[in-house]
RODO-2510 file (C-alpha; in nm, 4 decimals, decimal comma):
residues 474
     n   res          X          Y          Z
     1     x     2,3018    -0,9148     2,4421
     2     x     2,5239    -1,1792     2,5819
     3     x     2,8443    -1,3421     2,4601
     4     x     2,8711    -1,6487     2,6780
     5     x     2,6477    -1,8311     2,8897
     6     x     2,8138    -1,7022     3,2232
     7     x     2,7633    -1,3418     3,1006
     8     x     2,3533    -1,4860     3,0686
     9     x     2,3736    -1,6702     3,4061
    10     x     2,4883    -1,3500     3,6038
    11     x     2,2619    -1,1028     3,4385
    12     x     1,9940    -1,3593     3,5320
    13     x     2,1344    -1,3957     3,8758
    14     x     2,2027    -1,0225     3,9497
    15     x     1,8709    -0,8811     3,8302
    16     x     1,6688    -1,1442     3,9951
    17     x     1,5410    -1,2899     3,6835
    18     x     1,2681    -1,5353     3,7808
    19     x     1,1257    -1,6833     3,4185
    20     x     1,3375    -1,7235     3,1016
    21     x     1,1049    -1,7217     2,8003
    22     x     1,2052    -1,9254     2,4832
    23     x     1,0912    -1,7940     2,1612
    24     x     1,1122    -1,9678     1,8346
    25     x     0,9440    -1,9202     1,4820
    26     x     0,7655    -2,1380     1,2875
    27     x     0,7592    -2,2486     0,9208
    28     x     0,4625    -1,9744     0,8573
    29     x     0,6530    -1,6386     1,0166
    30     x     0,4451    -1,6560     1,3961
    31     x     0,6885    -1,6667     1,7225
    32     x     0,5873    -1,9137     1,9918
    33     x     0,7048    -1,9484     2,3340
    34     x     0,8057    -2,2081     2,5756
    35     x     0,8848    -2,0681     2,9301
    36     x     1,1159    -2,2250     3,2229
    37     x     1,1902    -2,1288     3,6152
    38     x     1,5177    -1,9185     3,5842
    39     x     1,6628    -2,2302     3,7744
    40     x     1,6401    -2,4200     3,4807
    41     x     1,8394    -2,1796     3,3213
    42     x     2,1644    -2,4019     3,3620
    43     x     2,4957    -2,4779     3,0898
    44     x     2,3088    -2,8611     3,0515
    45     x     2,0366    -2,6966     2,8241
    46     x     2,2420    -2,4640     2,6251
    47     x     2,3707    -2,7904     2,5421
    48     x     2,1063    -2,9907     2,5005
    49     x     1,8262    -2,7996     2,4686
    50     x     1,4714    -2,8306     2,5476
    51     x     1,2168    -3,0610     2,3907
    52     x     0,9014    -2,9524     2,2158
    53     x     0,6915    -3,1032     1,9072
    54     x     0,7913    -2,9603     1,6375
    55     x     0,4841    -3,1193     1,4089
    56     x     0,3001    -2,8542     1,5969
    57     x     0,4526    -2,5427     1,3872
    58     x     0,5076    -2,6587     1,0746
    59     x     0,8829    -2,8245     1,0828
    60     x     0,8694    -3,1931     1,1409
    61     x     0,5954    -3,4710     1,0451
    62     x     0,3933    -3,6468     1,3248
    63     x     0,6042    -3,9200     1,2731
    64     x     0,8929    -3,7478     1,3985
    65     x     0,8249    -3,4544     1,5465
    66     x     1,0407    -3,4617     1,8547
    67     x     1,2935    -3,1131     1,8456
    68     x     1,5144    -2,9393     2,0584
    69     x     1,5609    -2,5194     2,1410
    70     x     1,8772    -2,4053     2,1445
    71     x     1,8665    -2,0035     2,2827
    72     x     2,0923    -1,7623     2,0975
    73     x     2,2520    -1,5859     2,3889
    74     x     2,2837    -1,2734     2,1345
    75     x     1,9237    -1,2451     2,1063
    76     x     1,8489    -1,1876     2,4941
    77     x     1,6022    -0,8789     2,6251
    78     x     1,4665    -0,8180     2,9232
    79     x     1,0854    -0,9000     2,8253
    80     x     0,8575    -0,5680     2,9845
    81     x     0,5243    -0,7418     2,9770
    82     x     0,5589    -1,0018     3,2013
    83     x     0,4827    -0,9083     3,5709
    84     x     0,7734    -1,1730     3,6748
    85     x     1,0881    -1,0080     3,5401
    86     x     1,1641    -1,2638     3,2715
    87     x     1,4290    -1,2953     3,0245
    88     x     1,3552    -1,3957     2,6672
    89     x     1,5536    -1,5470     2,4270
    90     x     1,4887    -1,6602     2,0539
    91     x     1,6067    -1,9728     1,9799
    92     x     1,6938    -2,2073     1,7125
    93     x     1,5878    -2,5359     1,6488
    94     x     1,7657    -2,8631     1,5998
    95     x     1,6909    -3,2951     1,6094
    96     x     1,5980    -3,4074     1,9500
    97     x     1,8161    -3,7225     1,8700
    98     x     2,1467    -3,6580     1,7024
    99     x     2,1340    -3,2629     1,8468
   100     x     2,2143    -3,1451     1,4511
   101     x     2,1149    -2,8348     1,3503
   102     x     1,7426    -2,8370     1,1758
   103     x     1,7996    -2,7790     0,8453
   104     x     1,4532    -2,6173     0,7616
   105     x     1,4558    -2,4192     1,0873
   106     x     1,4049    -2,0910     0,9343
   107     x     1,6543    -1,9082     1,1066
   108     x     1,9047    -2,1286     1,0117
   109     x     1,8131    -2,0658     0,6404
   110     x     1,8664    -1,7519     0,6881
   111     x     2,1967    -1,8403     0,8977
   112     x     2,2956    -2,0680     0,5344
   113     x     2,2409    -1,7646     0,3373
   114     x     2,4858    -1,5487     0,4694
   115     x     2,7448    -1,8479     0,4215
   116     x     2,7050    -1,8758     0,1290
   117     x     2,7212    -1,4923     0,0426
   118     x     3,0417    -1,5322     0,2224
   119     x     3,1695    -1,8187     0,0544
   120     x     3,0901    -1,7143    -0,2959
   121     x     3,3353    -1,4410    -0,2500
   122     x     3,1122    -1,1338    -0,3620
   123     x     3,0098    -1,0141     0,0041
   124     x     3,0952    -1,0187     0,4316
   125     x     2,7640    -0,8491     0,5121
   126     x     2,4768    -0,7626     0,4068
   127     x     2,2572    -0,5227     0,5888
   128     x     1,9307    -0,4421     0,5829
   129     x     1,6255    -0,2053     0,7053
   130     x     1,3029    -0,3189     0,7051
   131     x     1,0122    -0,0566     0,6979
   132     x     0,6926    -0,1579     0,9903
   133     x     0,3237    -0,0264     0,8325
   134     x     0,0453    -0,1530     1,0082
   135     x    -0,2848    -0,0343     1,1147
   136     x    -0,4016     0,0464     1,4956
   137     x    -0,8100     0,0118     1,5485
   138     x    -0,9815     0,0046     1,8526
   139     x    -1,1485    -0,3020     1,7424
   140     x    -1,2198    -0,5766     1,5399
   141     x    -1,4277    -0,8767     1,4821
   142     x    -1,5171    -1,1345     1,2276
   143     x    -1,6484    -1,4284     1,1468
   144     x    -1,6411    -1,7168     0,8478
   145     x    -1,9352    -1,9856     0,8309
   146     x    -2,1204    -2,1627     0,6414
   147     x    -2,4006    -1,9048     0,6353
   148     x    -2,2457    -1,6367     0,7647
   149     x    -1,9362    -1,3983     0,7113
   150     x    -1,8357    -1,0598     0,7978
   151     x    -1,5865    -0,8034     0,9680
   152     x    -1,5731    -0,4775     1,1268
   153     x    -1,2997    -0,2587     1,2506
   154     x    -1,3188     0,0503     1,4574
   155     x    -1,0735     0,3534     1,4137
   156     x    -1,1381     0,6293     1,6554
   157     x    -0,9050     0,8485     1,4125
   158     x    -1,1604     0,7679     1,0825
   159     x    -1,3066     0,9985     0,9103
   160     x    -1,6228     0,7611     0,9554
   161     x    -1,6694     0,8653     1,3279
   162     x    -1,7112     1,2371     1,1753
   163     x    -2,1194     1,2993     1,1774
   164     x    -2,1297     1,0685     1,5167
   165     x    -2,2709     1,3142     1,8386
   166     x    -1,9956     1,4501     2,0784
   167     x    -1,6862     1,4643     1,8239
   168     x    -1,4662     1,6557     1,8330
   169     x    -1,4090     1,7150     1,4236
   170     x    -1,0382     1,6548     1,4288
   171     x    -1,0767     1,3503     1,1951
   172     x    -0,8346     1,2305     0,9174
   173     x    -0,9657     1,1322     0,5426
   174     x    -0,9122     0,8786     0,3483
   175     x    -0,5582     0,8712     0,2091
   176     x    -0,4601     1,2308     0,4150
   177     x    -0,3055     1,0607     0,7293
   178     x     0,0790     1,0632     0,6168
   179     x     0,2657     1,2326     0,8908
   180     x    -0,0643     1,3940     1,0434
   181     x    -0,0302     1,6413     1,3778
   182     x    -0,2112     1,5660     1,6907
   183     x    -0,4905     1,6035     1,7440
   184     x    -0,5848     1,4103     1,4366
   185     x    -0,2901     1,1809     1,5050
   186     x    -0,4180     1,0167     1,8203
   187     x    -0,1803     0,7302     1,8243
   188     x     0,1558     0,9390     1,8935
   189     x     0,1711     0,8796     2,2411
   190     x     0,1159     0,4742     2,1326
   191     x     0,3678     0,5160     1,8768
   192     x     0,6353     0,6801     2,0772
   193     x     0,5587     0,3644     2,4094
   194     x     0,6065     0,1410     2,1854
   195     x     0,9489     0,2901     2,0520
   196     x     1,0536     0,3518     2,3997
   197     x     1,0026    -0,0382     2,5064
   198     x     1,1852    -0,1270     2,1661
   199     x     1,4756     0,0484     2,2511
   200     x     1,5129    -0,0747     2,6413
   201     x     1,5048    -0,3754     2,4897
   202     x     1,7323    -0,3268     2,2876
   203     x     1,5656    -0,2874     1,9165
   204     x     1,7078     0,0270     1,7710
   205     x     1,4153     0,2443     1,6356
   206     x     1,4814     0,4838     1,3351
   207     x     1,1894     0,6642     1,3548
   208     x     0,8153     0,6668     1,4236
   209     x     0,4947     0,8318     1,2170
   210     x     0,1704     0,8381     1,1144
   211     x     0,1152     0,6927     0,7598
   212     x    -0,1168     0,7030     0,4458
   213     x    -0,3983     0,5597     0,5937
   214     x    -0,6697     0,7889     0,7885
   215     x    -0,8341     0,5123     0,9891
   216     x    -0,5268     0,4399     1,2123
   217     x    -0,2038     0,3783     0,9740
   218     x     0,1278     0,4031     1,1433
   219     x     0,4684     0,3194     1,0486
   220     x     0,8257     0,2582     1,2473
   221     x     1,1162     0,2139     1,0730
   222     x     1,4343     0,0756     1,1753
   223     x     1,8255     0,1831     1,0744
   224     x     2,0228    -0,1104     0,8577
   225     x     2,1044    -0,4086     1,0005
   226     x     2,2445    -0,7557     0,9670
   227     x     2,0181    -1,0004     0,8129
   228     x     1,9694    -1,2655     1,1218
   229     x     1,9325    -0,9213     1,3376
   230     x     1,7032    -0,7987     1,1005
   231     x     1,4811    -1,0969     1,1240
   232     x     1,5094    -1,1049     1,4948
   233     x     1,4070    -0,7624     1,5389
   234     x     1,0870    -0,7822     1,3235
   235     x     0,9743    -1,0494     1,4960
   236     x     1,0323    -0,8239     1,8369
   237     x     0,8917    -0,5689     1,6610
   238     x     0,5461    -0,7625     1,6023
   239     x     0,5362    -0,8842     1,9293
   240     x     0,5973    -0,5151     2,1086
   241     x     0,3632    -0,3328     1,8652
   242     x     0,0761    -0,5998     1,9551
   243     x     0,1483    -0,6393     2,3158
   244     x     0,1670    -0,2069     2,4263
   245     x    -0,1710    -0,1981     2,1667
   246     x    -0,3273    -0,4892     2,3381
   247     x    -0,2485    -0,3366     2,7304
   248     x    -0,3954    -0,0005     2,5538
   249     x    -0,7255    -0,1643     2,4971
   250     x    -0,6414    -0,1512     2,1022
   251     x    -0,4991    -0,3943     1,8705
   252     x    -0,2758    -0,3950     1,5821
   253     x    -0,2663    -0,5754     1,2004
   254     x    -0,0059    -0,5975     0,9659
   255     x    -0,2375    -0,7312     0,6842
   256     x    -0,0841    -0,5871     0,3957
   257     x    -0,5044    -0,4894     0,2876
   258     x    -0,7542    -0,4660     0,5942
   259     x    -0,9593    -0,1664     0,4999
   260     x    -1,1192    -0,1660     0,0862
   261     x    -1,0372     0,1326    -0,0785
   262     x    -0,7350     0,2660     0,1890
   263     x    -0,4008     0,2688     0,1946
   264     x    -0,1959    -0,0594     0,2481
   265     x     0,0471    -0,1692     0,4763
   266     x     0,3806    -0,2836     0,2846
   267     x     0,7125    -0,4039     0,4540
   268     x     0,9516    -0,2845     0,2442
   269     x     1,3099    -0,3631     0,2575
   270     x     1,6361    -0,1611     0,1707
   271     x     1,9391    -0,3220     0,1164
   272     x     2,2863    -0,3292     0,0447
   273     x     2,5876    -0,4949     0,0489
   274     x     2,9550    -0,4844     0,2235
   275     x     3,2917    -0,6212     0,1742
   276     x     3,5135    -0,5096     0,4209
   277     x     3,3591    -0,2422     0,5294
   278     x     3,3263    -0,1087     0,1941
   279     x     2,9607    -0,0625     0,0335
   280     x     2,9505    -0,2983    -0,2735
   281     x     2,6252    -0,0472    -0,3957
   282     x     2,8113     0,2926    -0,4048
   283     x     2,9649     0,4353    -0,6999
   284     x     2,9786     0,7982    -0,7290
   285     x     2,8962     0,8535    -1,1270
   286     x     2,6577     0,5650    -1,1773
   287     x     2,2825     0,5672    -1,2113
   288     x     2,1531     0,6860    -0,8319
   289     x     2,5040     0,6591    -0,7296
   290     x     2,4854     0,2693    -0,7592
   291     x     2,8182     0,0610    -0,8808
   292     x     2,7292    -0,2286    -1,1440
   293     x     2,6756    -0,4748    -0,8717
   294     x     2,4430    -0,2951    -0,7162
   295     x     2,2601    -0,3112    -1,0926
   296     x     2,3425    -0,6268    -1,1222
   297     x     2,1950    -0,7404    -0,7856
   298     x     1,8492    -0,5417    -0,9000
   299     x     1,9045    -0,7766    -1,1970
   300     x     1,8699    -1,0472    -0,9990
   301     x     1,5953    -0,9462    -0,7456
   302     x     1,3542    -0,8810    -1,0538
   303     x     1,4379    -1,1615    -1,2842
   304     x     1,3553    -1,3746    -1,0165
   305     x     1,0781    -1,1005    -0,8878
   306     x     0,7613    -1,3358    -0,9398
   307     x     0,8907    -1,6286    -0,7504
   308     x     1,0441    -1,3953    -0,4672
   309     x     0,6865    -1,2615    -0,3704
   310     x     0,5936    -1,6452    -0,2912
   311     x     0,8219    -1,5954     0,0174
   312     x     0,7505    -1,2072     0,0452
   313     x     0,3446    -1,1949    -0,0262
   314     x     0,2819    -1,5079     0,0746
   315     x    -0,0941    -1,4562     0,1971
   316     x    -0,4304    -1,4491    -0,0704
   317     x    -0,4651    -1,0372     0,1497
   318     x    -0,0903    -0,9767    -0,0043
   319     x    -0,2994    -0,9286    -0,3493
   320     x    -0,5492    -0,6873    -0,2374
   321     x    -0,2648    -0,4607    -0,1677
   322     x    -0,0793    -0,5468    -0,4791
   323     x    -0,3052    -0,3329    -0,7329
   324     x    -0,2930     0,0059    -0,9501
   325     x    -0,3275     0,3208    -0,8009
   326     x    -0,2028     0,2848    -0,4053
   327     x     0,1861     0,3358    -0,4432
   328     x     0,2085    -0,0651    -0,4408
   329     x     0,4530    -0,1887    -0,7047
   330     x     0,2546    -0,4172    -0,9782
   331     x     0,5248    -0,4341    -1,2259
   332     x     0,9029    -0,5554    -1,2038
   333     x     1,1073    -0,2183    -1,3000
   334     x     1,3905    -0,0095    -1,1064
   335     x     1,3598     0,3684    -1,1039
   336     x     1,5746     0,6619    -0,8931
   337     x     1,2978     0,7575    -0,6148
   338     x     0,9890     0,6278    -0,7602
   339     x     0,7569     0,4441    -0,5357
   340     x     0,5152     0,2364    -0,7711
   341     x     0,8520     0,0756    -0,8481
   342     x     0,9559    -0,2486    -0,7053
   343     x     1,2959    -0,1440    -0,6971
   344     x     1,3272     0,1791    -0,5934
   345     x     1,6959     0,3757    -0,5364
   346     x     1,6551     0,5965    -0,2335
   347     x     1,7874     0,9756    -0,3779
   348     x     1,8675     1,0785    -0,0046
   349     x     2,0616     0,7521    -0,0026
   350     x     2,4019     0,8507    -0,2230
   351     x     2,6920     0,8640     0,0048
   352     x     2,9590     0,5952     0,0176
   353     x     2,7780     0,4348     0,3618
   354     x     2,4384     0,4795     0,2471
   355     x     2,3888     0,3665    -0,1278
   356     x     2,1288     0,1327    -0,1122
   357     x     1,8412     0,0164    -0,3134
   358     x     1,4816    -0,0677    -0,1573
   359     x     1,2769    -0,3763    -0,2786
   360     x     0,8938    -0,2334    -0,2282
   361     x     0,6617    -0,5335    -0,3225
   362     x     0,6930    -0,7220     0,0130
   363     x     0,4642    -0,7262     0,2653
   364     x     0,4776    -0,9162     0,6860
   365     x     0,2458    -1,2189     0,6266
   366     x     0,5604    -1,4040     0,5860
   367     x     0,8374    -1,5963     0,7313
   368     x     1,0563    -1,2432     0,7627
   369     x     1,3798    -1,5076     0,7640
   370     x     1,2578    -1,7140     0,4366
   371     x     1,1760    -1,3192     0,3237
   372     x     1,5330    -1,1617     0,3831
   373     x     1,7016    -1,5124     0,2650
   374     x     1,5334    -1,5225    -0,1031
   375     x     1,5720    -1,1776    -0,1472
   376     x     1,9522    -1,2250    -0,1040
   377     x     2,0148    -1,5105    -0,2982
   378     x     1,8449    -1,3325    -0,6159
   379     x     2,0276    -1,0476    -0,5215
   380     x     2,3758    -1,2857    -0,5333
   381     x     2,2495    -1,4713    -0,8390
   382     x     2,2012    -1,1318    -0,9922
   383     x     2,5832    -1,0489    -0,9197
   384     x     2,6868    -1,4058    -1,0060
   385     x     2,5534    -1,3871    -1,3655
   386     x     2,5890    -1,0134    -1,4392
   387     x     2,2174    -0,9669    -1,5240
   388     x     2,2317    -0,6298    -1,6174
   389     x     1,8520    -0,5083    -1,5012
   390     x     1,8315    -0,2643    -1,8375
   391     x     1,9154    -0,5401    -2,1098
   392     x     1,6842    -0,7162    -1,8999
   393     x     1,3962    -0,4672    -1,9444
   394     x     1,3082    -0,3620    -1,6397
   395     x     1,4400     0,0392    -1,6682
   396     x     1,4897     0,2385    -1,5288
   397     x     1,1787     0,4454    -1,5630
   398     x     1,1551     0,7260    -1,3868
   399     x     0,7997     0,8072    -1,4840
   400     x     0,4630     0,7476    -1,3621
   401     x     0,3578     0,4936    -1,5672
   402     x    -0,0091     0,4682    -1,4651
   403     x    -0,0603     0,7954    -1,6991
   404     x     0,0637     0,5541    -1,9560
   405     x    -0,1626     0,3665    -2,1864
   406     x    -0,2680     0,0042    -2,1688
   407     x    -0,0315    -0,0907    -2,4310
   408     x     0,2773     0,1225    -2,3468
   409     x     0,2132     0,0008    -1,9571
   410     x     0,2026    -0,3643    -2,0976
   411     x     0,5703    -0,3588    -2,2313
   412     x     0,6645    -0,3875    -1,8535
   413     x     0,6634    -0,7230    -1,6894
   414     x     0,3687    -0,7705    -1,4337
   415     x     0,4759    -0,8959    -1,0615
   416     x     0,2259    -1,1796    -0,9900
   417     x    -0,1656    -1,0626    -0,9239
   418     x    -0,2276    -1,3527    -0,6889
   419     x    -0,1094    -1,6036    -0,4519
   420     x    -0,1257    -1,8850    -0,6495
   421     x     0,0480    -1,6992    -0,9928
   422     x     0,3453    -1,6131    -0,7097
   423     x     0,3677    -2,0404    -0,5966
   424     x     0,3571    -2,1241    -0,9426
   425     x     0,6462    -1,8905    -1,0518
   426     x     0,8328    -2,0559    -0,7120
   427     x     0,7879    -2,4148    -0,8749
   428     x     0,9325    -2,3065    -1,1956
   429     x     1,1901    -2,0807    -1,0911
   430     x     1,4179    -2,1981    -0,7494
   431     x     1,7648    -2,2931    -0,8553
   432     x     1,8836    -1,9862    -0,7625
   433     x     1,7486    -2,0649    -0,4079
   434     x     1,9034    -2,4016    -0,3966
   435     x     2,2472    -2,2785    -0,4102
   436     x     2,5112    -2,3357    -0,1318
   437     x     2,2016    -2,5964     0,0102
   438     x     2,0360    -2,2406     0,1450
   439     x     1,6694    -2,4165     0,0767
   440     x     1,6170    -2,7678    -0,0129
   441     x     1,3010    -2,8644    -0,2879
   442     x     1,1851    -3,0169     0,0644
   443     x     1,1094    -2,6767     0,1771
   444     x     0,9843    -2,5251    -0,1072
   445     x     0,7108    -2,8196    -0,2217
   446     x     0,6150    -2,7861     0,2026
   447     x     0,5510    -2,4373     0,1298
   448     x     0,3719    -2,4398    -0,2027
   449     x     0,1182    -2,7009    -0,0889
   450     x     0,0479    -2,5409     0,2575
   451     x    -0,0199    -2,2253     0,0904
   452     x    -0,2146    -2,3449    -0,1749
   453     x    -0,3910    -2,6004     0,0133
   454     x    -0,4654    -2,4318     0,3314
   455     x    -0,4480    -2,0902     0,2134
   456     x    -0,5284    -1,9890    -0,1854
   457     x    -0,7904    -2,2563    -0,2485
   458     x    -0,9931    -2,2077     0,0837
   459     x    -1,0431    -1,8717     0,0280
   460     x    -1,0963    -1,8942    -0,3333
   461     x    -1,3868    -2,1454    -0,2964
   462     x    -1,5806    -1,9283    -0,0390
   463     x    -1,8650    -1,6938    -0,1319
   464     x    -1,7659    -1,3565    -0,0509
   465     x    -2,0239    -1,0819     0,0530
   466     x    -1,9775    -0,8755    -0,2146
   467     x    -2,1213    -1,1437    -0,4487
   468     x    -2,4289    -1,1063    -0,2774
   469     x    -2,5014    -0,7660    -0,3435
   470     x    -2,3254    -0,8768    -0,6865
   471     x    -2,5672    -1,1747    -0,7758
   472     x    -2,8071    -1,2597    -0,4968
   473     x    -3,1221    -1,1299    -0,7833
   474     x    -3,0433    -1,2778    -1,0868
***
């Protein structure tokens, strides 16, 4: 939004800005916020910053938790939900002391990664475009104890509500919502606030519809962008979705499995890359109109496919998505248009500017900016060491291959079938990530233990409710 602090300072001044919100991610994918009197809003803390605990979030130790924000100026929107006209800004993070840049900020991971696509040579740009599911419901609530645990959502779209007194029978199965009409879609009007508020501020919307899932499944999609834009703008993206659904009296998840037996929500990302201003992907006679670097970047995304989803599907719910039978890709292969893929080449996508492939397994229980970063880098070490993805085994298939048998279906590699399987493949398999000091073993042991610690084995070791009706008799 802004190229220099004086262009900030005058849009602050001349719109009577009163509040300037600082946003900032932590280690786990969540924004938080810091907010200061538009006074404060002054050239001193662009240089210096201001301080927070950054023990608090995931980066730093208690020991030494003191950090800094820094505010992009390029990130700025006018924020529509405060009732103080307020101007937010996402910031990165650096050392209270020596004012360094944070190394395992993940923004600046992210920031690393796209250096070092640059300095290997292969690539300028790399753009990207993410795809928002989620689910809408009118409710929710839960609870986890020691003797008791539960949840219930509420969909006034679900074909549950059907035999209730006073409906009005315009109800949508399970599995039948993709791209339903009003009346049965009831969240249009929802859908089409929230891509109005995304686009005043600034977050280019592709389009907006109802998806898969009956009981309140939408999905927004954005064109291709850069990948520290693309991160920024999922994170807005989050926060707008939650925020319009929360003044609506509804609320929003983007749990990749919140309902058993319906459709999940994925975040897949298509991607490609440029060189000036040429598409690296396109070449008009090969397979789906890719060139060999496009191939050999799917080379690289699904040799290094099971370690990928511990940054991707990084949550013990990314699992219950990741099973046979919902469109979810279980097994590392590339195919021209076919969604249980994990790699799947777009056929509408064949044109010079548009050649692209789409990596389907990942879901947005992630860091997006650890997400987009270890995609890229097994995209690059792909390129780098000419994995060709067929001598590799993973296709193309273009067939359906859950009307294979077991041991046909078996010849094709499995992605990982839970969190844990995904954090061990990450211990074994990182070089690639270490490359051009993009992550640091630092990073990667911080995440592995969180996530297995605080995460996998707390959820593994509780009863579930299901076991009751399971084994409570025997």
């Amino acid at each position: 939004m802004f190229q220099n602090f004086q262009q900030a300072r005058k849009y602050v001044d001349e719109h009577k800005i009163e509040a300037v919100d600082l946003k900032f991610c932590d280690l786990w994918g969540r924004w938080h916020h810091l907010t200061i009197p538009a006074s404060q809003f002054t050239d001193e803390l662009m240089e210096q910053g201001v301080g927070f605990d950054g023990s608090s979030v995931g980066l730093k130790s208690v020991k030494s938790g003191d950090m800094v924000l820094i505010p992009d100026l390029a990130s700025g929107f006018l924020d529509p939900f405060w009732d103080a006209p307020t101007l937010s800004l996402v910031c990165t993070t650096f050392e209270a002391d020596t004012h360094d840049s944070f190394p395992n900020d993940p923004r600046n991971i992210a920031r690393r990664a796209e250096e070092y696509m640059h300095a290997s040579g292969i690539a300028d740009e790399s753009r990207w475009g993410p795809e928002f599911e989620f689910y809408v419901f009118d409710s929710v609530r839960y609870e986890s104890g020691v003797n008791r645990a539960s949840y219930e959502v509420l969909s006034r779209e679900a074909d549950w509500n059907s035999a209730q007194e006073g409906g009005h029978g315009h109800y949508i199965p399970m599995h039948r919502g993709y791209h339903a009409i009003p009346p049965k879609d009831q969240l249009f009007n929802l859908r089409q606030e929230i891509s109005g508020r995304l686009e005043t501020m600034g977050g280019p919307v592709k389009y907006h519809h109802h998806e898969v899932g009956g009981p309140g499944q939408v999905e927004i999609e954005t064109p291709m962008m850069g990948l520290i834009q693309s991160g920024d703008a999922t994170m807005m993206i989050k926060y707008v979705t939650k925020m319009v659904a929360h003044l609506r009296g509804q609320t929003v998840t983007f749990m990749p499995k919140p309902l058993y037996g319906e459709a999940g929500s994925g975040m897949h990302f298509h991607q490609h890359l440029f060189k000036a201003g040429k598409n690296l992907f396109y070449a008009k006679d090969g397979y789906g109109a890719l060139s060999k670097e496009a191939l050999w970047y799917v080379g690289g995304l699904l040799s290094h496919g099971a370690a990928i989803l511990a940054f991707t599907n990084p949550s013990t719910n990314s699992y219950r998505r990741l099973v046979p039978g919902f469109e979810a890709p279980v097994n590392a292969f590339f195919s021209l248009g076919n969604r249980s893929a994990a790699v799947r080449i777009p056929k509408y996508a064949n044109q010079p500017d548009t050649a692209r492939i789409e990596f389907r397994p990942p879901d947005a229980t992630g860091n997006v900016y650890l997400a987009l970063s270890a995609m890229l880098m097994a995209g690059l070490d792909g390129i780098k060491n000419r994995i060709d993805p067929t001598e590799a085994g993973f296709g193309p298939i273009d067939a359906n291959i859950f009307a294979w048998d077991d041991a046909k279906r078996a010849s094709i590699k499995s992605l990982p079938s839970s969190l844990n399987e995904a954090l061990k493949s990450l211990e074994a398999d990182h070089d690639f990530l270490l490359a051009g000091d993009v992550f640091n073993e630092e990073l990667i042991q911080q995440w592995v233990d969180f996530k297995r610690n605080q995460e996998y084995f707390p959820v593994r070791n509780r009863p579930h409710p299901y076991e009751m009706s399971l084994y409570f008799d025997v």
